[in-house]
C-alpha positions in Angstrom: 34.1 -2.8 17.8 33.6 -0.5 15.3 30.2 0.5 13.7 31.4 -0.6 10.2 32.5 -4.3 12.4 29.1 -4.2 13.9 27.5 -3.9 10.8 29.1 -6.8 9.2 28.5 -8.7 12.8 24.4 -8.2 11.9 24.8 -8.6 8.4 26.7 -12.2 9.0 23.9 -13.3 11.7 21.7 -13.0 9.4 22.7 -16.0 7.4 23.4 -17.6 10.8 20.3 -17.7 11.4 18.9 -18.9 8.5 21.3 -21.7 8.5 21.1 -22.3 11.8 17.4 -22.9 11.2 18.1 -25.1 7.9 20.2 -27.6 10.3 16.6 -28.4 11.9 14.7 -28.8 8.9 18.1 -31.0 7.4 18.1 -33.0 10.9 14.3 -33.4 10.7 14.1 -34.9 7.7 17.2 -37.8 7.5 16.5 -39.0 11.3 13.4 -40.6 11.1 14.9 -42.3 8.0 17.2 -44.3 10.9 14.3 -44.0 13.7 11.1 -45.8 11.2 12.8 -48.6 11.4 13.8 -49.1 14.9 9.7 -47.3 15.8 8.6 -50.0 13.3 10.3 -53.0 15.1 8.9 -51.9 18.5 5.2 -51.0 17.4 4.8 -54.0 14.9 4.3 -51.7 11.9 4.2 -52.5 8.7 4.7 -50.4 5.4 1.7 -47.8 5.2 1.7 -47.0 9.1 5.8 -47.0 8.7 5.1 -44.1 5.9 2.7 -42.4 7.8 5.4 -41.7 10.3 6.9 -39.1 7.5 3.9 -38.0 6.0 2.4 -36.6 9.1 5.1 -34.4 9.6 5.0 -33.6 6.1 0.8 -32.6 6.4 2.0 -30.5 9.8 4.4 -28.6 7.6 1.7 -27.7 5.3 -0.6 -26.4 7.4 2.4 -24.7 8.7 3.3 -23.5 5.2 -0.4 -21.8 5.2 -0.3 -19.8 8.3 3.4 -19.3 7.9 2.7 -16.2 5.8 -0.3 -14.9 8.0 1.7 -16.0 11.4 4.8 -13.9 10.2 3.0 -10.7 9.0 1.1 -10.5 11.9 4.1 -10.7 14.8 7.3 -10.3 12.7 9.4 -12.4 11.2 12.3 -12.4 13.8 9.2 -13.8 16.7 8.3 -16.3 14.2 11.5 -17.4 13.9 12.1 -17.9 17.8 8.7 -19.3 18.1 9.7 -21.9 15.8 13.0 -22.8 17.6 11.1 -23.2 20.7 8.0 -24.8 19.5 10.7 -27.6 17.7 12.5 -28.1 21.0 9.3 -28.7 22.7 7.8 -31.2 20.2 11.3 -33.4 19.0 11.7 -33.9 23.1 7.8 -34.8 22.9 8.3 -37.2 20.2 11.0 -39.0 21.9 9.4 -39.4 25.2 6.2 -41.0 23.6 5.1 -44.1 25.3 2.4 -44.3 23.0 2.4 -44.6 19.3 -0.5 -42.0 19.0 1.5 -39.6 21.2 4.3 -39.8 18.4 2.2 -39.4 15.3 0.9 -36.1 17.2 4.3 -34.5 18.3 5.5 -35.7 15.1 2.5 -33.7 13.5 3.3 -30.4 15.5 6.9 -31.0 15.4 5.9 -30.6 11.4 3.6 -27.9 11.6 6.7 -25.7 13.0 8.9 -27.0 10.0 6.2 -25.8 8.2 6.3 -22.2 9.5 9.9 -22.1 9.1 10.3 -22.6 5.3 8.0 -20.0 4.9 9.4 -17.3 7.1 13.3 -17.8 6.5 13.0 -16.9 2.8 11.3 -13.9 3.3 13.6 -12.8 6.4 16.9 -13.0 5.1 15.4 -11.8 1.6 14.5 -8.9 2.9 17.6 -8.4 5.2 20.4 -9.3 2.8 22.1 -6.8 0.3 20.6 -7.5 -3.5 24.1 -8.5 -4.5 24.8 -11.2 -2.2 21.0 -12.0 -1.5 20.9 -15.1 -3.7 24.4 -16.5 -2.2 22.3 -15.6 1.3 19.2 -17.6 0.5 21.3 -20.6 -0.8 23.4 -21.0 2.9 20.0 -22.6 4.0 19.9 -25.4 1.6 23.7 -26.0 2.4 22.5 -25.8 6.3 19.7 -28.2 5.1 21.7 -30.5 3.6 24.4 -30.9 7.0 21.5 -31.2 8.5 20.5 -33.9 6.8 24.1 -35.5 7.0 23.6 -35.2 10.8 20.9 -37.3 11.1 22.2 -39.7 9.0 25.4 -39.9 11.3 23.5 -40.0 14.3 21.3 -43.1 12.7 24.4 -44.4 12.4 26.3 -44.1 15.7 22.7 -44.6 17.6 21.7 -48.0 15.8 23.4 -50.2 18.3 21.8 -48.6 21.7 19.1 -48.7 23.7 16.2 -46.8 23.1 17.8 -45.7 19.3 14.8 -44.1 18.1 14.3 -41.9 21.0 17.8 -40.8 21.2 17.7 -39.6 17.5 14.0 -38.3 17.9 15.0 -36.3 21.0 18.8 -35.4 20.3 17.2 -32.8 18.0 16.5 -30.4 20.8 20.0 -29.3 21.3 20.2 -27.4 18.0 17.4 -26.3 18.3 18.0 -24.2 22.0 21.5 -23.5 19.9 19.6 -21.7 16.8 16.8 -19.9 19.6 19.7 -18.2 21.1 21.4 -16.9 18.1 18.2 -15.4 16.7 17.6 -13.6 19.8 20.2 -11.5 19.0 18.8 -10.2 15.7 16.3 -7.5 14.8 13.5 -7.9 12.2 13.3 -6.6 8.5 13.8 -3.5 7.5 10.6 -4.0 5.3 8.2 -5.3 8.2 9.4 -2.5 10.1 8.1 -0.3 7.2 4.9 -2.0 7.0 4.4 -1.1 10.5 5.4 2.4 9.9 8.2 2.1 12.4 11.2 3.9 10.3 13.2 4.7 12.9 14.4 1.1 13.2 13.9 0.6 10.0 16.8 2.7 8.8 18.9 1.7 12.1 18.4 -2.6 10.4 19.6 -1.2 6.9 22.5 0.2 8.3 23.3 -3.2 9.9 22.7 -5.2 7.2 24.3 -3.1 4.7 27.6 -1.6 6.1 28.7 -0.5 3.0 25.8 1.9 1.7 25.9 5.6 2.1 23.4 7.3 4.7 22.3 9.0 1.4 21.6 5.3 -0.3 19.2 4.3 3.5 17.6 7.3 2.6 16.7 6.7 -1.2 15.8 2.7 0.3 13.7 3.6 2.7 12.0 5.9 0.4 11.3 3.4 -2.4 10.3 1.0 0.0 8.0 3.9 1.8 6.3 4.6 -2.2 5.9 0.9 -2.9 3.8 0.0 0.0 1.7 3.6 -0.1 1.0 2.1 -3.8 -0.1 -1.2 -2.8 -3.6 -1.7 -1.7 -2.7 -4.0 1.6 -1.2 -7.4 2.2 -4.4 -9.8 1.3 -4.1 -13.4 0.4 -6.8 -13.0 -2.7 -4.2 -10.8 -3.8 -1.8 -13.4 -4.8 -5.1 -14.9 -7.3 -5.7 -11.5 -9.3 -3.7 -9.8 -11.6 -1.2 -8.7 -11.7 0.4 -10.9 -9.6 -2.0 -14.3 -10.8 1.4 -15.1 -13.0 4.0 -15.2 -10.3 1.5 -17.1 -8.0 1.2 -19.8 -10.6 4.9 -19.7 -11.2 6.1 -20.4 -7.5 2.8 -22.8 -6.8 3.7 -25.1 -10.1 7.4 -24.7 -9.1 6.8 -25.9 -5.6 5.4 -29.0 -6.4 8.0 -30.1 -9.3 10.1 -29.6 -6.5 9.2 -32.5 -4.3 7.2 -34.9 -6.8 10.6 -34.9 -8.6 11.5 -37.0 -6.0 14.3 -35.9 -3.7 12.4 -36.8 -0.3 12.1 -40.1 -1.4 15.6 -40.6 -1.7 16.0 -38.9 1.6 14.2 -40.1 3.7 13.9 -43.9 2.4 17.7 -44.1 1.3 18.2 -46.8 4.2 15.4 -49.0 2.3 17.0 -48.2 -1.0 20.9 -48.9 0.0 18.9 -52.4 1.6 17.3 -53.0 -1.8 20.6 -52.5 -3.4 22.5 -54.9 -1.5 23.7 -52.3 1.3 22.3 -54.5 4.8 24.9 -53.7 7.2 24.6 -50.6 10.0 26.8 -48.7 7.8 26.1 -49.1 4.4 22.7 -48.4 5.2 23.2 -45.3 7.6 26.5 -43.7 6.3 26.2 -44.1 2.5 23.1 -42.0 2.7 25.4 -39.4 4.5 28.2 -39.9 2.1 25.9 -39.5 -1.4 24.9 -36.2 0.7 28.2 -35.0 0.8 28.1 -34.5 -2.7 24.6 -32.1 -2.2 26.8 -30.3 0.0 29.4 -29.7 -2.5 26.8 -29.0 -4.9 25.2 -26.0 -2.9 28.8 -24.7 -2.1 28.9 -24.3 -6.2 25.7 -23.2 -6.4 26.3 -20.6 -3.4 29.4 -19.0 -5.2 27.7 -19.1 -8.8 24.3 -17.8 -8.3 24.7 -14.1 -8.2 27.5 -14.8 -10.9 26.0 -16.8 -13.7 22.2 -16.3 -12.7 19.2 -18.2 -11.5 18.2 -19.8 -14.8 21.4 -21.7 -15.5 21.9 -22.5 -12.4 17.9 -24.3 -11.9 18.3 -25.8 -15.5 21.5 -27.7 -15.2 20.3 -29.2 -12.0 17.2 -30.2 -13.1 19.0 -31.5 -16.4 21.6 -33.8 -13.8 18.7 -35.1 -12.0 17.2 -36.3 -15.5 20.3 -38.5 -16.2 20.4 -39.8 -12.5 17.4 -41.3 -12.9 18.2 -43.1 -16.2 21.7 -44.0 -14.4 18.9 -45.4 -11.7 16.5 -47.2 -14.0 19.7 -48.8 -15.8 21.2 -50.0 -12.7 17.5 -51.5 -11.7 17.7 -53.5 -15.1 21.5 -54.1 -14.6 20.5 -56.3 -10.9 17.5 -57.8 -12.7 15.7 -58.4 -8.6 19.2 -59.8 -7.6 21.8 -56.7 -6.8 23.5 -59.2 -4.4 24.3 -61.6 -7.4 25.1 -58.5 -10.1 27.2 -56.0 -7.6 27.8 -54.0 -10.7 24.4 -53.0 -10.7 24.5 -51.6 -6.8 27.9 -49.4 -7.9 25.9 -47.8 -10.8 22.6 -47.2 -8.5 24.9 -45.8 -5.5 25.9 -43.6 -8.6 22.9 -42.8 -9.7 21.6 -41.6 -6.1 25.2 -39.5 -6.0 23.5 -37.8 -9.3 20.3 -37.1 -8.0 21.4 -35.2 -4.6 24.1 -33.1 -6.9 21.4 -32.3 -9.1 18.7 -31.4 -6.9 21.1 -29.5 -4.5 22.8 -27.5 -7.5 19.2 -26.6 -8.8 16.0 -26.9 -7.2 17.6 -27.0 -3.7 19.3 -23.9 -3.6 16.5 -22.1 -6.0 13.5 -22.5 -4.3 14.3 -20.3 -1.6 16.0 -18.2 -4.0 12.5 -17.9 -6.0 9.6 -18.1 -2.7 12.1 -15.2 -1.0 11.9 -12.8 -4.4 9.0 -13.0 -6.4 6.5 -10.8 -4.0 6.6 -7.5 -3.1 6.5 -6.8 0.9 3.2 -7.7 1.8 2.7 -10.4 -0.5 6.2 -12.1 0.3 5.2 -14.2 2.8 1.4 -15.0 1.7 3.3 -16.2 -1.6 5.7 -17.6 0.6 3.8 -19.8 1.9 1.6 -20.7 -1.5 4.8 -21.9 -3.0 6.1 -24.0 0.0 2.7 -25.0 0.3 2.6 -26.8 -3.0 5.7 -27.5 -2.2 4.8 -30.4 1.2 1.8 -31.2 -0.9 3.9 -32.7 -3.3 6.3 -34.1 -0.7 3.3 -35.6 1.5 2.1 -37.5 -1.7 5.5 -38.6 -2.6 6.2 -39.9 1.4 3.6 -41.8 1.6 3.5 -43.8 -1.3 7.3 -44.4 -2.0 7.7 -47.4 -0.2 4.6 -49.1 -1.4 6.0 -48.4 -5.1 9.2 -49.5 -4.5 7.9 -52.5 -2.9 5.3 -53.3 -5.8 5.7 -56.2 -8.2 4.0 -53.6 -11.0 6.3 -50.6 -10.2 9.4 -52.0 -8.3 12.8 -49.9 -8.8 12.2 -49.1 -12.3 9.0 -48.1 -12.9 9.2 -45.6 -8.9 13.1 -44.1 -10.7 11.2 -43.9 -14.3 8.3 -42.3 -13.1 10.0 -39.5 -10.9 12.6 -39.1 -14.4 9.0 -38.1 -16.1 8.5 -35.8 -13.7 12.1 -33.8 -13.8 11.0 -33.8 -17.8 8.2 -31.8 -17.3 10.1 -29.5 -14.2 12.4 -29.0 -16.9 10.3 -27.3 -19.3 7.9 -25.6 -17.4 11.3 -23.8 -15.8 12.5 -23.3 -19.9 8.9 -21.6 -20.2 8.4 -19.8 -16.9 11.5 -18.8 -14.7 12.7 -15.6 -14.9 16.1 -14.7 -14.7 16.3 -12.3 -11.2 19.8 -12.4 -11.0 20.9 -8.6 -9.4 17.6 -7.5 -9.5 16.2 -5.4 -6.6 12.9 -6.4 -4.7 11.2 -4.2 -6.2 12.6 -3.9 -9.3 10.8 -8.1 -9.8 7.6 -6.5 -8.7 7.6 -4.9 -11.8 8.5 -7.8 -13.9 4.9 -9.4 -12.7 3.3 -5.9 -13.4 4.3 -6.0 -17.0 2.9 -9.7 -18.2 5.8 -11.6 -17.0 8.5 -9.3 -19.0 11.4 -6.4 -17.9 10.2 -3.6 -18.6 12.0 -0.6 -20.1 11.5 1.6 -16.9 10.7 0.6 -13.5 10.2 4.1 -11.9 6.6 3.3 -11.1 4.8 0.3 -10.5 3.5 -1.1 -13.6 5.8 1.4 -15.7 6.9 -0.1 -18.6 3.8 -1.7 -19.9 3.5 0.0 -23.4 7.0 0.1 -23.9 9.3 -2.5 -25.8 9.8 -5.0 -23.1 13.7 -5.9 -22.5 14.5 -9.5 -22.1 
């Protein structure tokens, strides 16, 4: 193989592997959707325990989310990946072996807190590895892993219903990917940019090379030595950092982001779509397994879009038409609620306009605040902030999804609330997402790293230059 085939053999692993990690968080998420039920039956449980089953691996990812930032500064990101491959193989076989239900809320919880790691440190890894031009298309493959993930899990929900032991065999049959996605991120190095903040350039430049086949040794060169300015300038990687100027902006930008992410909804739809295709009329094995997987192969679409549009049309478009679909699902879902009137068995219209509905939602969320939130927690740091903002915005992020897991079913299930009044509430919500995003997102399409650094610097505009840090800042700011 040549060096210029070996290049684009690194520079393809890299989006392996943050794939290949995406199919674990998918999996994760859309198994216990089949398994709660089946756990439910055989530990008498009823609706708030039965949530609780998601939610505590949603508070494990959190505090995950925390230390993912610290955890990846201080041994790399390439060992925090690996550790989080093994640490999930360890705790999905734990989970399935539980005799106890104790035993399962805590493997569940740990099994979470290494989810948690993970969506912090895959961000940052691939974007500081990928090339600025395909960077965004890079940091999108994860939501369409994600999403195949989540497909899987439905399947297997679906094929394991009938057997013995179901919830185990889904719980458990997580490990395999898992040893699978280990193995292929043994092969890779670490980020150019962690390299440099440990003042190890040798391998620095020797990872730019890999990951870029096509720049000139002259273009490493002029890299490294923006990268080697940028972190003389900065005064160390701390966390308070991320709440003083001038980075107090971006910080409240990905943190407010992060939760309209998740209290939008999307999780709720996830991992309750068996209860809500049930509600709907949907009571067989398959309507209630595989439609979820079918409305998800229209997030997978979605992303595919998304993936060859980003670095095309920009970030902005791309988050505000999403967000824009997911705003006429929900009316689509609150009509099809009135449409059934309590009975969708009797009014079967009704349960073809809700399936449509939920086919709106997952486009929407896939095509925008899918694919852009690990577009916007990879770029909006410089290098020793990435992953402490990382990990604020994903962070916000589970904080949002934890409230939204464990009170779905109760709302859904209320007399007050029902279908409407849960569909209505989370349309509210993508209202709000929506203009906060009109207000606050910036547009980094092409942009380097360091090069959105600057944007923060300068009040949350381009500046005219973007020589030095903070350059710009009297001059007529370009929008």
């Amino acid at each position: 193989m040549s060096g210029r085939q070996a290049a684009k053999s690194s520079a393809v692993l890299v989006g392996v592997a943050a794939a290949s990690l995406g199919v674990i968080y998918g999996y994760d998420t859309s198994n216990i959707a089949a398994a709660k039920d089946f756990i439910a039956t055989d530990f008498h449980l009823g609706d708030t325990a039965t949530q609780a089953l998601v939610t505590v691996v949603i508070v494990g990812e959190i505090l995950g989310a925390i230390v993912g930032g610290w955890f990846a500064n201080k041994v790399g990101r390439k060992k925090a990946m690996v550790s989080v491959a093994a640490g999930y193989t360890v705790f999905a076989l734990l989970g399935a072996l539980s005799p106890w239900l104790v035993t399962l809320y805590a493997a569940r919880f740990l099994l979470g807190l290494t989810v948690g790691i993970s969506v912090v440190v895959v961000p940052v890894f691939v974007a500081e590895s990928a090339p600025a031009k395909r960077r965004g298309a890079m940091l999108v493959t994860y939501q369409f892993a994600t999403i195949f993930g989540i497909i899987l899990g439905y399947v297997f929900g679906f094929l394991l219903a009938d057997q013995q032991h179901a919830w185990q065999w889904m719980l458990g049959i997580a490990a395999v990917p898992a040893i699978l996605v280990g193995l292929v991120l043994l092969r890779l190095p670490d980020t150019a940019r962690w390299y440099m903040t440990r003042g190890r350039e040798a391998e620095a430049r020797t990872t730019l090379a890999a990951v870029e086949p096509t720049a000139s040794a002259a273009e490493i060169d002029a890299e490294i030595a923006e990268m080697r300015a940028q972190l003389s300038d900065e005064s160390g990687g701390k966390l308070s950092q991320l709440f003083r100027q001038p980075y107090l902006r971006a910080t409240f930008f990905v943190v407010v982001l992060g939760f309209f992410i998740q209290i939008t909804g999307i999780n709720a739809i996830v991992n309750y779509s068996p209860d809500i295709f049930k509600s709907m009329g949907f009571k067989d094995n398959f309507g209630t397994y595989m439609l979820p997987a079918f409305v998800q192969l229209f997030g997978l679409l979605a992303v595919i879009i998304s993936i060859f549009t980003i670095d095309r049309f920009g970030r902005r478009p791309i988050l505000l038409g999403g967000i824009g679909t997911m705003i006429l699902a929900f009316v689509v879902m609150i009509t099809a609620y009135q449409m059934a009137d309590g009975d969708f068995e009797t009014h079967k219209s009704a349960s073809v306009v809700g399936f449509a509905g939920l086919v709106l939602v997952t486009i929407g969320f896939s095509f925008g605040f899918g694919s852009l939130v690990w577009v916007y927690a990879g770029e909006a740091f410089p290098a020793r902030l990435r992953a402490y903002g990382s990990s604020a915005m994903l962070t916000s992020d589970l904080v949002a999804n934890a409230i939204v897991a464990q009170l779905t079913l109760t709302m859904l299930h209320s007399k007050l609330l029902g279908g409407t009044g849960t569909f209505a509430l989370f349309g509210v919500m993508s209202v709000l997402a929506f203009l906060f995003v009109l207000k606050f997102a910036p547009e980094t399409k092409g942009r380097k790293l360091e090069d959105i650094q600057h944007y923060w610097e300068n009040g949350g505009k381009w500046p005219t230059t973007t020589g030095e840090p903070g350059a710009g800042q009297a001059e007529v700011a370009v929008k």
